[in-house]
Backbone as a ProteinNet text record, in pm:
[ID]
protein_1_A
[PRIMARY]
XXXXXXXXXXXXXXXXXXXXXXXXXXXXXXXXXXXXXXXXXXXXXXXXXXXXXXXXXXXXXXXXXXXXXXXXXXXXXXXXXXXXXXXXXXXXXXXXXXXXXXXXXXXXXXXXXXXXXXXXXXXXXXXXXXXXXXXXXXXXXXXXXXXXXXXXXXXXXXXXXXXXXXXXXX
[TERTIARY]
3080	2974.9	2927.7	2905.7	2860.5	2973.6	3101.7	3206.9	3204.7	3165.2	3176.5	3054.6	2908.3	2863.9	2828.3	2932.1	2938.9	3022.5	3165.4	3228.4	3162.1	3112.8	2984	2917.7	2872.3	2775.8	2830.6	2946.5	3050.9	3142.2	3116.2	3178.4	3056.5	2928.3	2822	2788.5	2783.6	2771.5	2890.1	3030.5	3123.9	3141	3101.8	3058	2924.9	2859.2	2738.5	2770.7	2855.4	2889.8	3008.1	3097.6	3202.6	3114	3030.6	2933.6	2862.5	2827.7	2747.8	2872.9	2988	3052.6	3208.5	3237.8	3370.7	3370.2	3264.1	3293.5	3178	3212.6	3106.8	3178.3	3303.4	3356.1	3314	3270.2	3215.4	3111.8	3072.3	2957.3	2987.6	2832.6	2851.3	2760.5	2758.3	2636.5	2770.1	2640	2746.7	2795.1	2972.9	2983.5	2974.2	2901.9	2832.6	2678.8	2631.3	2521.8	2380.7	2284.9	2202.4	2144.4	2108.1	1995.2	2057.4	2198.9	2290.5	2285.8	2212.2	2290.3	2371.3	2367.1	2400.7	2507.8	2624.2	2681.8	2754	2735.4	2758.3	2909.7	3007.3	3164.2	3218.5	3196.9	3217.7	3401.6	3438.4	3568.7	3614.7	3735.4	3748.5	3876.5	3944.6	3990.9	4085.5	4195.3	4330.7	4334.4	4422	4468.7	4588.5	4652.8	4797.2	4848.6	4964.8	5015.4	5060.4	5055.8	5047.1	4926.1	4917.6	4807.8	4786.5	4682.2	4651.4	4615.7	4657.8	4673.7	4539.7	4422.4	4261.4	4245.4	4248.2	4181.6	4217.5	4377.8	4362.2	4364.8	4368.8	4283.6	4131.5	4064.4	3939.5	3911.3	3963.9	3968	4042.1	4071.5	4140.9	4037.4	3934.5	3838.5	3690.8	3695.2	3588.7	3633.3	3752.6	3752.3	3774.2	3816.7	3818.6	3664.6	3551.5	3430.2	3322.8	3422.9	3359.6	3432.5	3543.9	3617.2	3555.1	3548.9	3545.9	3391.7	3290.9	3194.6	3064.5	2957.1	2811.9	2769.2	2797.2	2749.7	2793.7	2668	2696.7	2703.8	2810.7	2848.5	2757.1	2707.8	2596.8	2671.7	2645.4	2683.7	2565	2454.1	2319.5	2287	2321.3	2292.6	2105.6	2070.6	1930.5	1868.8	1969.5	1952.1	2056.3	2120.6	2234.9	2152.6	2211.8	2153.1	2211.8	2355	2481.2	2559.8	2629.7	2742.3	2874.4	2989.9	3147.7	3204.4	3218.5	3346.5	3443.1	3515.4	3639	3756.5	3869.7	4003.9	4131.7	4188.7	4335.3	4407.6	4429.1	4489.2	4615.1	4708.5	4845.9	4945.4	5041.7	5170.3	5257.6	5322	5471.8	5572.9	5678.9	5772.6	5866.4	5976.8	6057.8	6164.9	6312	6399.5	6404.8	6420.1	6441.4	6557.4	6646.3	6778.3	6904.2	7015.3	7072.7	7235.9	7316.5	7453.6	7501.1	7617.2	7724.2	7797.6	7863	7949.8	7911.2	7811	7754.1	7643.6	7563.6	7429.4	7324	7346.2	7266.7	7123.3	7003.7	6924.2	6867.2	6882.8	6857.1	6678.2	6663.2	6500.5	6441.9	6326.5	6220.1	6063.6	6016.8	5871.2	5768.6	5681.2	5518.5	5448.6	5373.2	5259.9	5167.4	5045.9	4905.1	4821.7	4749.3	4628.4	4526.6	4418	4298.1	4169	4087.5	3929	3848.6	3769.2	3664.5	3549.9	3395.4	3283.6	3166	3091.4	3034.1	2857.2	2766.4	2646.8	2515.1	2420.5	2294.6	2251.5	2207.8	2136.3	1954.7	1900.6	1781.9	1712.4	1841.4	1768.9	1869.2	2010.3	2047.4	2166.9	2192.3	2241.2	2382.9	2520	2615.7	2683.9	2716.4	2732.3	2867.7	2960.5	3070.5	3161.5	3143.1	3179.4	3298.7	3347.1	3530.9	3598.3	3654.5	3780.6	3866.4	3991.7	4131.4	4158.4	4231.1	4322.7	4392.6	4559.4	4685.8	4715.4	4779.1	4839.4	4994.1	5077.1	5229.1	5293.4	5400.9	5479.5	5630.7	5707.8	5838.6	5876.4	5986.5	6068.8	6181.4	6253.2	6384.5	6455.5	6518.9	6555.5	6589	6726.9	6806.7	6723.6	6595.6	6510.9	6450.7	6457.6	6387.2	6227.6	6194.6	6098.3	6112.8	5974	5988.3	5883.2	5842.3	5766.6	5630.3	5595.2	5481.3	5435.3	5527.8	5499.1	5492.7	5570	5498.9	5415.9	5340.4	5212.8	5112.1	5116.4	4988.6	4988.7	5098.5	5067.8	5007.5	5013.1	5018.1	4848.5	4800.9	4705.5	4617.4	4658	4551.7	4552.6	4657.1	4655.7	4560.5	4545.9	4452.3	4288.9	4283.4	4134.2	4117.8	4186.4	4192.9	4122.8	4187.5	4173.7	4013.7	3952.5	3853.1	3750.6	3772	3640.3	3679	3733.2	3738.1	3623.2	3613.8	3549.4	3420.7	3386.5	3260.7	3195.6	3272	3234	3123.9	3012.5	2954.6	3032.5	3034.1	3120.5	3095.3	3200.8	3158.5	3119.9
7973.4	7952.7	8085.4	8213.4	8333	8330.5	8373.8	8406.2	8342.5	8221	8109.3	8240.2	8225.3	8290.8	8419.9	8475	8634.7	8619.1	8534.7	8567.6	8482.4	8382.8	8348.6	8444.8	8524.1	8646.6	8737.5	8737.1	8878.5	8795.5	8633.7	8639	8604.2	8571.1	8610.4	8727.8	8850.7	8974.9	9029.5	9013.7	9010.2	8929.6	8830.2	8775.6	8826.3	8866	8937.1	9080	9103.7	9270	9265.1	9157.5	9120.4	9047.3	8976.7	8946.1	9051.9	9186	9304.4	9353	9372.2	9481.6	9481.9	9339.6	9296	9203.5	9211	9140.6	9225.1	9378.6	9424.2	9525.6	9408.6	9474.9	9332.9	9233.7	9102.7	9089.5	9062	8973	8859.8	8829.9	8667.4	8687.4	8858.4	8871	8864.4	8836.7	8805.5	8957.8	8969.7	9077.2	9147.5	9087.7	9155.6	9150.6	9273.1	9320.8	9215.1	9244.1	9136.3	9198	9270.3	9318.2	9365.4	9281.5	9260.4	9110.3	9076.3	8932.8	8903	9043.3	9030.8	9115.5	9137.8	9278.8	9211.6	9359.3	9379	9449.2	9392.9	9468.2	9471.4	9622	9702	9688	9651.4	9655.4	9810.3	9779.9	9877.8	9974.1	10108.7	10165.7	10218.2	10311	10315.5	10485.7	10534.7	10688	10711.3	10564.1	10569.2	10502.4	10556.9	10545.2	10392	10327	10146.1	10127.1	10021.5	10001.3	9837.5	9789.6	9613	9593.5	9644.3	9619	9627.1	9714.5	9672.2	9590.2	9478.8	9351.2	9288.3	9274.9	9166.6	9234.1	9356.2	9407.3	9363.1	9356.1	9305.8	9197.2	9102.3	8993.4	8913.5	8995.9	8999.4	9022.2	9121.6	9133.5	9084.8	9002.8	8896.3	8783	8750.2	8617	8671.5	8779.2	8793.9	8822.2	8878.2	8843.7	8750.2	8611.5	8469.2	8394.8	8442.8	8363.5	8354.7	8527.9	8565.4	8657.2	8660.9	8711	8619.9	8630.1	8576.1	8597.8	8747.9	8797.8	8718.3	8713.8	8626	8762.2	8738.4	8814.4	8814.7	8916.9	8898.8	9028.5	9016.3	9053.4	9201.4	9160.4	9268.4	9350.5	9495	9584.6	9595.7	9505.2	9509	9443.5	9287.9	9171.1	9254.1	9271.6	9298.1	9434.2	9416	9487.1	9546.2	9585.6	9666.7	9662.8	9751.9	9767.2	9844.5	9790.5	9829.1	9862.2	9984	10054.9	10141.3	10217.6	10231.1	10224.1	10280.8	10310.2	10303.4	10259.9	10278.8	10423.2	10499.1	10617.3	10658.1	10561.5	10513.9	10425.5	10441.6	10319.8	10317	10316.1	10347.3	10309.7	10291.2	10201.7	10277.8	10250.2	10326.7	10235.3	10231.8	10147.2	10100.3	10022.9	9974.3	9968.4	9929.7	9883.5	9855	9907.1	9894.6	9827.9	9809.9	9756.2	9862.2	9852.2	9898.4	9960.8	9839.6	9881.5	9916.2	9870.4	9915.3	9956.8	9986.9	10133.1	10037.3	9931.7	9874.7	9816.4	9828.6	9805.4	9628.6	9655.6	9486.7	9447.6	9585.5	9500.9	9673.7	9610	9762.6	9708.5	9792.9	9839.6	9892.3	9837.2	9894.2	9913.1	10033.7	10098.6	10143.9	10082.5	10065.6	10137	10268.6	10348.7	10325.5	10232.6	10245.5	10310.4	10373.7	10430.9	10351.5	10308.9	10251.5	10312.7	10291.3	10285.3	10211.2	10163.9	10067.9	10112.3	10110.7	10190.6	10077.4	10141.1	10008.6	10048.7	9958.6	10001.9	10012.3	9966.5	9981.7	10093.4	10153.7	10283.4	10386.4	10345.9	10450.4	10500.8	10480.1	10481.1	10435.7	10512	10486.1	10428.1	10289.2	10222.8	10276.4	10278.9	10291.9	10454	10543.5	10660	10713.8	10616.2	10724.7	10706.8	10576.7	10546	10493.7	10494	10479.6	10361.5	10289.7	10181.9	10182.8	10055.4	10117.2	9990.4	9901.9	9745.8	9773.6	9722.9	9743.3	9640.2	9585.2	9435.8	9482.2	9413.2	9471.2	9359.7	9373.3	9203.6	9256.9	9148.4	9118	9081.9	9129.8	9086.1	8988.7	8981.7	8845.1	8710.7	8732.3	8662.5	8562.3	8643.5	8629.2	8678.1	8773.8	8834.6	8994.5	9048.3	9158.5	9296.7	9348.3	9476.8	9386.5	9320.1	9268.5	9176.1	9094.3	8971.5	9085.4	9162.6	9291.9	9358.5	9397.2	9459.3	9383.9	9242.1	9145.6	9162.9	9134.6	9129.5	9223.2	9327.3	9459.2	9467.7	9408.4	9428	9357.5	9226.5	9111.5	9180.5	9284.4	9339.8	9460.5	9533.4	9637.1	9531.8	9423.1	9366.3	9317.4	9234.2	9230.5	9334.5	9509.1	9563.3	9654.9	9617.4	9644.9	9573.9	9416.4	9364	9353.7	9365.3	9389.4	9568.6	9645.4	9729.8	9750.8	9588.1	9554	9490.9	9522.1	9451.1	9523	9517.6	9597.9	9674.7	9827.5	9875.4	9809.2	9817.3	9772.2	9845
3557.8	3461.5	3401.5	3480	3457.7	3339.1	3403.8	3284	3164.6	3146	3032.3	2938.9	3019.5	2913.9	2856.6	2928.9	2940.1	2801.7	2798.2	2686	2558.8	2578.2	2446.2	2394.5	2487.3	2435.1	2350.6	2399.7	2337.7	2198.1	2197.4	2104.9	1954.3	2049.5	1932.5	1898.6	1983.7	1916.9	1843.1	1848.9	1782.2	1614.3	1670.8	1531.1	1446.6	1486.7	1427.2	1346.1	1410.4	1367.1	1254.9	1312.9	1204.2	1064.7	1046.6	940.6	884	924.8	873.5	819.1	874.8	814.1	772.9	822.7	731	597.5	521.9	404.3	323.2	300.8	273.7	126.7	58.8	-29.6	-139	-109.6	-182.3	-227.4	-340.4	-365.9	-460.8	-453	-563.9	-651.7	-684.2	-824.1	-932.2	-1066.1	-1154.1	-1246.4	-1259	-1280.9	-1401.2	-1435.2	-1590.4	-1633.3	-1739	-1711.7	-1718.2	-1668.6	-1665.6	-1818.2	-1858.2	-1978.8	-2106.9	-2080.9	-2247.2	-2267.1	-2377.5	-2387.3	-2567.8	-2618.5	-2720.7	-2798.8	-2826.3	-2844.2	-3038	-3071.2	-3208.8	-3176.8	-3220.5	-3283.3	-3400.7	-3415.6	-3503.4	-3524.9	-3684.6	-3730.6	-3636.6	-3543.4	-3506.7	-3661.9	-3626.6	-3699.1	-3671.6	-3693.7	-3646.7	-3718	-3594.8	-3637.8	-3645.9	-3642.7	-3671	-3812.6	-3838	-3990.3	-3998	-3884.8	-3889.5	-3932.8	-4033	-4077.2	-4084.6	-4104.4	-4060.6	-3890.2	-3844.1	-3677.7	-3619.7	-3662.5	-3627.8	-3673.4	-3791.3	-3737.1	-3662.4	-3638	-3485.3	-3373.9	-3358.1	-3210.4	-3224.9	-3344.3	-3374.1	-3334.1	-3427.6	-3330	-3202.2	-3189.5	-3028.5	-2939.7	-2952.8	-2858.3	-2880.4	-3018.7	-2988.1	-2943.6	-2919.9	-2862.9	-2737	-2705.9	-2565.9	-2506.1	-2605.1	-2492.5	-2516.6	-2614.9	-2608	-2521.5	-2475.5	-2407.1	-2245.5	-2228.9	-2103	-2049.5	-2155.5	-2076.7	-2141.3	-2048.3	-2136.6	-2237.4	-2344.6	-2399.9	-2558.2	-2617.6	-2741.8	-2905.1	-3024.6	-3064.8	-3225.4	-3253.8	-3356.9	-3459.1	-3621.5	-3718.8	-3716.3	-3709.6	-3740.2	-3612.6	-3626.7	-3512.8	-3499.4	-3539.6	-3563.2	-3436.4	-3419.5	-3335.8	-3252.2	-3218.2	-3130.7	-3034.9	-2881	-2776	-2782.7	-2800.4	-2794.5	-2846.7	-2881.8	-2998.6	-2948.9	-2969.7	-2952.3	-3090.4	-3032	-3169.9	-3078.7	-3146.7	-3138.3	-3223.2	-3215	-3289.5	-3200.4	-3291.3	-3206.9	-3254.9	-3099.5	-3103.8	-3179	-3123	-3175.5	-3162.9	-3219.1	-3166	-3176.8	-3036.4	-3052.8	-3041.7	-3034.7	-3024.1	-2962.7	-2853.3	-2746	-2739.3	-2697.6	-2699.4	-2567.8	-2525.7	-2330.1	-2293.5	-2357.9	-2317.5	-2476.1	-2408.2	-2577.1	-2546.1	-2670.6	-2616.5	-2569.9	-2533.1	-2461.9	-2569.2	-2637.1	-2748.1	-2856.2	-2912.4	-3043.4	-3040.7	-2969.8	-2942.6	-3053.5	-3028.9	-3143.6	-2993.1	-3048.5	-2906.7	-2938.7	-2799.5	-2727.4	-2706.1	-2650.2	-2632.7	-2602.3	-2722.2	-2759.5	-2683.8	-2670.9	-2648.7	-2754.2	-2741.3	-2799.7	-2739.1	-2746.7	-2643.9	-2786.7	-2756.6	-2807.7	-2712.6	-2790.8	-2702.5	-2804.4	-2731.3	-2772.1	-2677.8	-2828.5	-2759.9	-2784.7	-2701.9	-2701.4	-2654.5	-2732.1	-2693.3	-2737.3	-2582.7	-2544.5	-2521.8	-2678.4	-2661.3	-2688.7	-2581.8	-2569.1	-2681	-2749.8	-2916.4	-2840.6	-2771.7	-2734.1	-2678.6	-2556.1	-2493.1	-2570.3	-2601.9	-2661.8	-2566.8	-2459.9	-2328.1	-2373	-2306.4	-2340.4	-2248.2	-2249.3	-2084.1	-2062.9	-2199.5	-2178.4	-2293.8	-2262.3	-2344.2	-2384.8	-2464.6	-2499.2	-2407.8	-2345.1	-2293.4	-2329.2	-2294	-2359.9	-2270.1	-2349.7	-2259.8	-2353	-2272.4	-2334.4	-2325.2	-2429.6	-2393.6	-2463.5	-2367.8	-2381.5	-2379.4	-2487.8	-2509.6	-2546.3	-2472.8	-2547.6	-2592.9	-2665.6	-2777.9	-2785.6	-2840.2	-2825.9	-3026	-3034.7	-3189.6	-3176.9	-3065.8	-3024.6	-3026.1	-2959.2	-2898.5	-3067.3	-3167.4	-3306.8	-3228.9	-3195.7	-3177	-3291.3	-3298	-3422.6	-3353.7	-3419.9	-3411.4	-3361.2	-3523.2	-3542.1	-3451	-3361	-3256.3	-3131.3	-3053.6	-2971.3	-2983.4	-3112.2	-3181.6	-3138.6	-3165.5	-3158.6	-2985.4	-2934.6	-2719.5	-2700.1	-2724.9	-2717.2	-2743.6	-2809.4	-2929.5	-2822.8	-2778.5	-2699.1	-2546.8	-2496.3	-2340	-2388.6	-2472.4	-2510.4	-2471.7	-2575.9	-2583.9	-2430.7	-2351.9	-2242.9	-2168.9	-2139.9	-2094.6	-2124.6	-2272.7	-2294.1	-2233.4	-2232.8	-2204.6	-2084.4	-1972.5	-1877.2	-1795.2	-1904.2	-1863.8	-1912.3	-1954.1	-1987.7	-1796	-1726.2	-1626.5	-1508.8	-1466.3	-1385.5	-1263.4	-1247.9	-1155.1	-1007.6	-953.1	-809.6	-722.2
[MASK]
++++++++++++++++++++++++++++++++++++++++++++++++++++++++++++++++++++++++++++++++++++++++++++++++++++++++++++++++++++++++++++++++++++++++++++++++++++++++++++++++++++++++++

């Protein structure tokens, strides 16, 4: 009987200690900011000699933070708590793989570097200051895939990777 609750004891203080300090990389707050509920995006702009490709990174990343965050998207930096701008750095295109016999290539790559910044219009506070993310798509000619259909993936893994760093750090 002693033994029975000798190891009860040890397996409630075991469990006590495993509850303080093995799940102490979790929570269930929500991961975005409480004192934004409104963000203004700014037509972003391009420093590369491709041209057209900011509006649908544009709208690539308003549907990506109606899709995927609380924050509702307003025209007037007046009404708006926060505002996103940014440019695309550049874009490039690299070959992946080519024939054998005729050096003619099989399947290319696009790599998209965008800057982004993410500023509270209220205090002035820059949540998010001049970071780069990079969205990369390769295609296939064979495939009837083009520049322009790897541009757009490319374009939606960039917005992806933006509103993703709309997310409160952990």
């Amino acid at each position: 009987m002693k033994k029975i609750s000798l190891i009860i004891a040890a397996f409630v203080v075991g469990a006590s200690l495993l509850g303080l300090t093995g799940c102490s990389g979790y929570s269930n707050e929500w991961p975005y900011r409480d004192d934004v509920q409104t963000i203004s995006v700014k037509m972003f702009d391009t420093k590369s000699f491709r041209r057209d490709y900011e509006y649908s990174l544009t709208d690539a990343i308003c549907k990506q933070i109606e899709a995927q965050t609380p924050y509702r998207i307003v025209a007037d930096d007046n009404v708006a708590d926060t505002q996103l701008s940014g440019y695309i750095n550049s874009m490039s295109s690299a070959v992946l793989s080519t024939d054998r016999e005729s050096g003619s290539a099989l399947e290319d790559e696009v790599r998209v570097s965008v800057t982004f910044t993410w500023k509270n219009l209220k205090t002035g506070e820059m949540i998010v200051d001049s970071k780069t993310v990079t969205g990369v798509a390769s295609y296939a000619e064979l495939m009837n895939q083009d520049y322009d259909y790897a541009a757009n993936v490319a374009m939606n893994q960039a917005a992806v990777k933006i509103v993703e760093s709309m997310e409160k750090p952990w």
